[in-house]
C-alpha positions in Angstrom: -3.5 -45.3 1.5 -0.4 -43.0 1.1 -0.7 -43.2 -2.7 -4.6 -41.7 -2.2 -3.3 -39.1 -0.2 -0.4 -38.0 -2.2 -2.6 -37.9 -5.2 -5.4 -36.2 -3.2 -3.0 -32.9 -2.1 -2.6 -32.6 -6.3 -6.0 -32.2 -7.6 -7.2 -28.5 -7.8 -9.8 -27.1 -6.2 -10.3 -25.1 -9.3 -9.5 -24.8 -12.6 -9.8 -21.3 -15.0 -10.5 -22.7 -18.5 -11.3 -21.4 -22.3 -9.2 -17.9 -21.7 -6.1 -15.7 -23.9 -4.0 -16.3 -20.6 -0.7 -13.6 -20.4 1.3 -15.9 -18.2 4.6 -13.2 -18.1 6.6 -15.8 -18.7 8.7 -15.9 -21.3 9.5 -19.4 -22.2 5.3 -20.1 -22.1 3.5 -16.5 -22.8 0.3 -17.7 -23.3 -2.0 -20.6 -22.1 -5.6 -21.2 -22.1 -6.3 -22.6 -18.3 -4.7 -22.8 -15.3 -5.2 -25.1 -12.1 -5.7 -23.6 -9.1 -4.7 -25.3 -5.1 -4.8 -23.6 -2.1 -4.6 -20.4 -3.6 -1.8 -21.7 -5.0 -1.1 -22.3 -9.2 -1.1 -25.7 -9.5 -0.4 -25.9 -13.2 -0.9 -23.7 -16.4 -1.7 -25.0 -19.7 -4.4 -26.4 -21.5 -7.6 -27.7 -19.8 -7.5 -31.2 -21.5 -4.1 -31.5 -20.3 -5.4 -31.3 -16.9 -8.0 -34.6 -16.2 -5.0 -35.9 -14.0 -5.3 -32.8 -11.7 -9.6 -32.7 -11.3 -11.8 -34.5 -9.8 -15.3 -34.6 -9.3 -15.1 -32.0 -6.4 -12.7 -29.4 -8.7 -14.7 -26.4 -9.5 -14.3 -25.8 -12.9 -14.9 -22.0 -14.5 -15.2 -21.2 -17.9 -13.5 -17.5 -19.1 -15.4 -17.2 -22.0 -12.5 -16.6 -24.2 -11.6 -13.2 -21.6 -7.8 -12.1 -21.5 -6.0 -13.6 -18.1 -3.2 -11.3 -16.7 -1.4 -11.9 -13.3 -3.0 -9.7 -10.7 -2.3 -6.1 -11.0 -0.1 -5.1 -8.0 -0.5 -1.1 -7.6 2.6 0.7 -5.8 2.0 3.9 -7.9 -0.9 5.3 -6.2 -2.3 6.7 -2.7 -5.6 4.6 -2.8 -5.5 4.2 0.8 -5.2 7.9 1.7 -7.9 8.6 -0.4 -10.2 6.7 1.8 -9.9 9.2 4.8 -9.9 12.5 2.3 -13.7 13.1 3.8 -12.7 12.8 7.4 -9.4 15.0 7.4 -7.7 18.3 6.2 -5.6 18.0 3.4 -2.6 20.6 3.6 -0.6 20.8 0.8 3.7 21.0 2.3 4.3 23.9 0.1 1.8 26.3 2.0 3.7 28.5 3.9 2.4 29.2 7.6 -0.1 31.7 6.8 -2.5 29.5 4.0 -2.0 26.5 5.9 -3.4 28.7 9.1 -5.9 29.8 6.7 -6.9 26.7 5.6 -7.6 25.8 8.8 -9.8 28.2 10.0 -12.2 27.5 6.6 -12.2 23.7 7.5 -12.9 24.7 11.3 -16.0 26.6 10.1 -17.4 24.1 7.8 -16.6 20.8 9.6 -18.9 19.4 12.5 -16.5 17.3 13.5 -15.8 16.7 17.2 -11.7 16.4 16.4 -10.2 18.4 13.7 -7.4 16.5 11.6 -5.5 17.8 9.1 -2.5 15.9 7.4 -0.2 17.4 5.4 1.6 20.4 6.0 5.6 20.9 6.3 7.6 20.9 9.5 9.2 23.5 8.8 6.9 26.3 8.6 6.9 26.4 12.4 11.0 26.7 12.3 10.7 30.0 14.2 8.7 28.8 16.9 10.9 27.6 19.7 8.2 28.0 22.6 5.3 25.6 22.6 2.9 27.0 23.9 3.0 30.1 21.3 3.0 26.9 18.3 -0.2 25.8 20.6 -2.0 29.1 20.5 -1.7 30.0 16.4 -4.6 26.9 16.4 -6.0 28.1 19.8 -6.8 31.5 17.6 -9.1 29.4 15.1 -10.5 26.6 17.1 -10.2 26.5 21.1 -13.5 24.5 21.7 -12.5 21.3 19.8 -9.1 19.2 20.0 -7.3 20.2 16.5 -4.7 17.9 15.8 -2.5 18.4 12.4 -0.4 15.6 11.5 2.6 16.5 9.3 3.1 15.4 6.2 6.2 13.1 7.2 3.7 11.5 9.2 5.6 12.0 12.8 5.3 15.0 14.0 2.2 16.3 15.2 0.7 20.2 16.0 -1.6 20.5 18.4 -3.8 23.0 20.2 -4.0 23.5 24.1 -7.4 21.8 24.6 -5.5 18.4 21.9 -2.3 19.2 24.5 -4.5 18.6 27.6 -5.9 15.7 26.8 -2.8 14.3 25.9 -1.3 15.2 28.9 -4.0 14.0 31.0 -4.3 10.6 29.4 -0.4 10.3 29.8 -0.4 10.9 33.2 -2.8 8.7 33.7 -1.1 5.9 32.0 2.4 6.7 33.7 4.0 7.6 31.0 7.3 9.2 30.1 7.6 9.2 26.5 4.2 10.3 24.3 4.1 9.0 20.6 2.4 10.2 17.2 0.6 7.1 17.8 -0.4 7.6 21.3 -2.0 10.8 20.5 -3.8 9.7 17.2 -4.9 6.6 18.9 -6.2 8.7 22.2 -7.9 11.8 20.3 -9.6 9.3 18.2 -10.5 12.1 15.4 -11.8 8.9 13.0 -15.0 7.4 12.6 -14.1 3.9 11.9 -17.9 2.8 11.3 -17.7 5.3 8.5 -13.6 4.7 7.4 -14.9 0.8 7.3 -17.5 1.7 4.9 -14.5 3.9 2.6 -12.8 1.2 2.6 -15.0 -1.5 1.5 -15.8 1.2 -1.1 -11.9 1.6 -1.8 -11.7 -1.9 -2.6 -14.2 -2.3 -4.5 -12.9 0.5 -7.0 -9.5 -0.9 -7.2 -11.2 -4.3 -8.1 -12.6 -2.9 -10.9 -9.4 -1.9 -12.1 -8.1 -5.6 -11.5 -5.8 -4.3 -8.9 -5.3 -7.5 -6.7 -2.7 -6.2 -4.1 -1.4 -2.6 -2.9 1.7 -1.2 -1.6 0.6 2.0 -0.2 4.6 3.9 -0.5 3.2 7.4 1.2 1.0 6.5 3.8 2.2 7.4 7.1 1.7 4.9 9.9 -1.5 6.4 11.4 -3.8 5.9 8.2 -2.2 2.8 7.4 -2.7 1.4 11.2 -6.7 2.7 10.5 -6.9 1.0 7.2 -5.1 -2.1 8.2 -7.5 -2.2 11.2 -10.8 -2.3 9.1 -9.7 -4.9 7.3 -8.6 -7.3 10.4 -12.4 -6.2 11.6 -13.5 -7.5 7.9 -12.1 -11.0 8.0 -13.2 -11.1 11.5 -16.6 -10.6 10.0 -16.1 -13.4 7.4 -15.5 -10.6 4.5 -13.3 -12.0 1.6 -10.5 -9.3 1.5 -10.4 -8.1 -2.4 -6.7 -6.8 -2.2 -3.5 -8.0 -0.7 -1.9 -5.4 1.4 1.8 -4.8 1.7 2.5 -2.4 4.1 5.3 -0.8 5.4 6.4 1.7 8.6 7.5 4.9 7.8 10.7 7.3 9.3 11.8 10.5 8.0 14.2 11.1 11.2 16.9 9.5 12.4 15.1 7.6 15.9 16.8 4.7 17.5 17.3 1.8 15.2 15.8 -0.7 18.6 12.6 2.0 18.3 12.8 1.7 14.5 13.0 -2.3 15.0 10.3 -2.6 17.4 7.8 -0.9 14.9 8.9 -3.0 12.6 8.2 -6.1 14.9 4.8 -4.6 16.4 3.6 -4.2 12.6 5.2 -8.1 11.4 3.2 -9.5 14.3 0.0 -8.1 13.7 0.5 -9.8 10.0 1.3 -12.9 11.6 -2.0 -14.7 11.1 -3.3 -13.3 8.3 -2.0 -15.8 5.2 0.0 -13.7 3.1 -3.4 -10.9 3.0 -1.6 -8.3 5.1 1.8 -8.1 5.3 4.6 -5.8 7.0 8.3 -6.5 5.4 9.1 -3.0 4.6 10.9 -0.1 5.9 10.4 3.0 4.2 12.9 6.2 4.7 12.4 9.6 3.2 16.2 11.4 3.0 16.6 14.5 2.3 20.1 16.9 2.5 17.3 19.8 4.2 17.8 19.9 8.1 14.2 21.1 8.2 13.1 17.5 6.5 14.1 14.7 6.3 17.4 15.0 6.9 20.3 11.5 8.0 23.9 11.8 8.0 25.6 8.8 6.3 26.2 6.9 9.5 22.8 7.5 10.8 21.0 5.8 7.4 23.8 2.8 7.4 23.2 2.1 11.6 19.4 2.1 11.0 19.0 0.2 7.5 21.6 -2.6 8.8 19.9 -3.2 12.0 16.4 -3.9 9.7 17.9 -5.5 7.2 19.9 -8.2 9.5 16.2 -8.9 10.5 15.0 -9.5 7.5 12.8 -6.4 6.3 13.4 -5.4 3.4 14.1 -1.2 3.1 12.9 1.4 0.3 14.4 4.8 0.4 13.2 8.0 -1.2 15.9 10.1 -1.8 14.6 14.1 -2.3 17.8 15.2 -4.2 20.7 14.4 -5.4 23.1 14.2 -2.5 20.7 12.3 -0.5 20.3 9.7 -3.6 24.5 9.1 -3.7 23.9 9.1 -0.1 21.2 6.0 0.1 23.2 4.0 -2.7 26.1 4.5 -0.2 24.0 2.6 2.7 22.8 -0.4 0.0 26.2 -0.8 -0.9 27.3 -1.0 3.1 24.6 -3.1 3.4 25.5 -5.6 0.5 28.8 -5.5 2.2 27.9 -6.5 5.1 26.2 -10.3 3.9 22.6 -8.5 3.2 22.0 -10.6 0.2 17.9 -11.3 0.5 17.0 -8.1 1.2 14.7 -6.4 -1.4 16.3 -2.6 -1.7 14.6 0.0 -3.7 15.8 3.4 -4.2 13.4 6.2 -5.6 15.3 9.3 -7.0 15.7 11.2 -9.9 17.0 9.7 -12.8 20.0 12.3 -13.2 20.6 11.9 -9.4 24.1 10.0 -11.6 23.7 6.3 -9.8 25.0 3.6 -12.0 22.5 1.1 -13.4 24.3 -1.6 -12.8 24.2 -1.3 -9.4 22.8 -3.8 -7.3 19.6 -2.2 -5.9 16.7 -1.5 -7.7 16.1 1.8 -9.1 13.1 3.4 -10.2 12.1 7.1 -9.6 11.5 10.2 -7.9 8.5 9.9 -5.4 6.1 12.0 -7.8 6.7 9.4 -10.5 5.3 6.7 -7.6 2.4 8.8 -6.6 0.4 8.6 -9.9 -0.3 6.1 -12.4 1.5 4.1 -14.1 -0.4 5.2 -17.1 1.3 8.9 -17.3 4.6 7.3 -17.7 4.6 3.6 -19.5 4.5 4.5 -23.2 2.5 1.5 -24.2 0.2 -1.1 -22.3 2.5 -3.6 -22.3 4.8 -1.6 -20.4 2.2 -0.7 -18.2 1.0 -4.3 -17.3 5.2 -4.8 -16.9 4.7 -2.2 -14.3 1.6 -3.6 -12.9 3.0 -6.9 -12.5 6.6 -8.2 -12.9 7.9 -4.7 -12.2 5.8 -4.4 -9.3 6.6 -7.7 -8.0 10.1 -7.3 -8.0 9.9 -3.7 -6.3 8.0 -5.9 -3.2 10.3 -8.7 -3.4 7.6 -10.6 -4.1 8.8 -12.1 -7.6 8.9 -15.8 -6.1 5.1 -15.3 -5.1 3.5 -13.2 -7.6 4.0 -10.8 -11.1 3.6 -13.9 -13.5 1.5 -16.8 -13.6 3.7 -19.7 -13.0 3.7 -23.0 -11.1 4.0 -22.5 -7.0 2.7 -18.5 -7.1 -0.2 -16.8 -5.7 -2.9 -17.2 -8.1 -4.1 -13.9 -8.4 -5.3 -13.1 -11.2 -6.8 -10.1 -13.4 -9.4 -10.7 -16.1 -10.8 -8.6 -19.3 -13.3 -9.0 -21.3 -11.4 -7.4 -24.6 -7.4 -7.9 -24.9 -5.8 -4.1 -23.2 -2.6 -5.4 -25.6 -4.9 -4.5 -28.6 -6.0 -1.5 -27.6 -4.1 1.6 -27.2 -2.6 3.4 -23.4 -5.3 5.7 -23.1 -8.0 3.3 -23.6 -6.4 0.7 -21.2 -6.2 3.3 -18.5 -10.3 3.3 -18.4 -10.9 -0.5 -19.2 -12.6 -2.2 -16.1 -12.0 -6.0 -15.0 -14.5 -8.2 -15.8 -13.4 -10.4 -12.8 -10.5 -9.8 -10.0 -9.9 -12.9 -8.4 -7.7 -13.7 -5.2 -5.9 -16.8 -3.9 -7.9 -18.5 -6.5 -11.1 -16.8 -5.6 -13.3 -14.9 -8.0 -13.7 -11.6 -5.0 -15.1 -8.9 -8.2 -17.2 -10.1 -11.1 -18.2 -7.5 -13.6 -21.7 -8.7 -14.3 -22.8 -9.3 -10.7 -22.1 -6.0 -9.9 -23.7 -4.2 -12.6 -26.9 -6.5 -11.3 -26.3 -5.1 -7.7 -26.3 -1.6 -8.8 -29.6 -2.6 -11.2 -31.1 -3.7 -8.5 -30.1 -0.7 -6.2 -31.2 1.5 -8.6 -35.0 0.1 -8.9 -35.3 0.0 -5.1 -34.3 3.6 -4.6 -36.9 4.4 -7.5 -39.4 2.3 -5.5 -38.5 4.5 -2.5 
């Protein structure tokens, strides 16, 4: 009996066979199947290899000669932000107070929305503005029969009109509370339609798994949006919907708060992950540093108390340094922090290249925020670098490299598939190639063909219509 067993927990429940598979490792580069267990590799290889490992119950899928790549991991974009661009007000941080006022107003007249959001704009354009109620008023001018709400674009601070400010008020009140959060007052003016973010989403996912993008560390979100997003997707498992992405997410801080209010963000968000099997997950503390008082601005000891205090928990920390001063000022903190026995802590510092930090330093360093905003296509200067990016690269950035960014005995199997090899063909070409199947813990969750036959068929019934 114990022998059965023992054999029984190493048979795949799958195996992916007849493919080019780019394994990203170096000592076996390519292979033409791997065996799949629990969304688990189980072994890599070649299929005949593999009778010890199958069974009749092992699913076996053919590749049709396709090109295997680990699952694309995308930290370079703002996919998740791009779901709510219908519902919201996108204010650009350069505007002064003036456009983004005017901005306003024109969104005001054309939206039907019963809460006005924008997101966006910089903290600082209301520097002159010590009195409240005269901030409240500039939106009280444009819109004073709707709650407007503008979120800013650290994601933190929000500015409100009076009707926004009374509700708030109200609602605190009536919940006996003392201290009112960014969170409290998304959460209670409610200016989302999640029935209609649910259906961006789905949509969302759908596009990135055409791409082959099997996970996605959204670096810029703030916590509001990525609360929203994460929600939808709690509600989609809870509805039996196979997620088509991993999510890494993170919680955001551009101030200097209390590292036990920093901590217990950190907490809420790891909990809510709890549950979820590796799908959604919360490691991450993101910081945005900058020497301008008016941004995001931490003296030394303020970044060192907060980052060690996470880091002694076990979160690993990514800082975006705005300038130079503020990038010698982060490598300062990872180095207190390597000091201080913080030795399995993922730490990834984005700054300029000349911001003069030594490469051999001990913490990652990649580049200046822009740079992780767009695609990794603008900057690799061939498509192997940019599936380097896409997977080992990426991998490493999450902390992740033990669970995913090559195809490997023991890792996720997440996998990417192409009809034609991208490593043939040249950057620009690669950059508009589509998957012909994205598959996730083992599970095919995009095939090419079956949805070009659900958009056929779409297509005939709205002609019928």
């Amino acid at each position: 009996m114990p022998l059965g067993f023992f054999k029984k927990k190493n048979i795949a429940d799958v195996i992916y066979m007849n493919g080019h598979i780019y394994t990203q490792d170096s000592e076996f580069p390519w292979a033409s199947a791997v065996a799949c267990r629990d969304g688990r590799i189980l072994a890599v290889g070649d299929f005949e290899a593999m009778d010890e490992i199958s069974s009749d119950d092992t699913q076996i899928i053919n590749l049709k000669e396709h090109y295997m790549f680990p699952g694309f991991i995308e930290v370079h974009g703002t996919q998740i932000l791009k779901t709510f661009s219908q519902q919201y007000l996108s204010l650009d941080p350069i505007w002064d107070l003036d456009t983004t006022l005017e901005a306003v107003s024109d969104y005001c007249a054309s939206s039907d929305a019963e809460v006005i959001l924008g997101y966006g704009y910089s903290e600082s354009i209301l520097a002159d503005y010590n009195d409240a109620e005269e901030v409240h008023s500039l939106l009280d001018e444009i819109e004073a029969e709707r709650p407007v709400i503008l979120l800013g674009i650290s994601g933190i601070h929000c500015w409100l009109n009076t009707l926004a400010e009374d509700i708030i008020r109200a609602a605190a009140e009536d919940q006996c509370l003392q201290y009112v959060s960014t969170e409290f007052i998304l959460h209670t003016l409610a200016p989302l339609d999640f029935e209609a973010v649910e259906g961006c989403v789905m949509e969302t996912a759908d596009e990135m798994a055409d791409k082959g993008i099997t996970a996605v560390f959204p670096l810029n979100t703030p916590d509001y949006f990525n609360s929203v997003f994460q929600s939808c997707l709690i509600a989609l498992i809870g509805e039996n919907i196979t997620l088509k992405q991993r999510l890494f997410s993170s919680v955001y801080i551009n101030r200097p708060l209390p590292p036990a209010l920093v901590l217990h963000k950190l907490s809420e968000a790891r909990t809510n992950c709890t549950e979820l099997d590796g799908m959604i997950t919360s490691d991450f503390l993101k910081i945005e540093v900058s020497e301008d008082e008016n941004l995001a601005f931490f003296t030394q000891e303020q970044l060192n108390t907060i980052c060690l205090a996470a880091a002694e928990k076990g979160y690993h920390i990514h800082i975006d340094a705005l300038d130079k001063e503020s990038a010698q000022k982060a490598a300062e903190t990872f180095r207190f922090l390597r000091s201080k026995g913080c030795r399995n802590n993922t730490f990834v510092l984005a700054a300029d290249r000349d911001s003069g930090l030594s490469e051999e330093e001990e913490f990652i360093t990649t580049w200046q925020t822009d740079y992780l905003n767009e695609s990794v296509f603008g900057h690799a200067q061939n498509v192997s670098e940019a599936i380097d990016l896409l997977t080992l690269s990426a991998a490493e950035m999450l902390g992740i490299s033990k669970e995913s960014g090559s195809i490997e005995k023991g890792k996720r199997a997440d996998f990417t598939v192409f009809e034609e090899n991208p490593l043939d063909k040249t950057l620009r070409y690669f950059s508009t190639m589509h998957a012909s199947r994205t598959i996730v813990d083992s599970l095919i969750v995009y095939d090419q063909d079956e949805a070009r036959d659900e958009e056929m068929c779409g297509l005939l019934f709205s002609m019928q219509l």
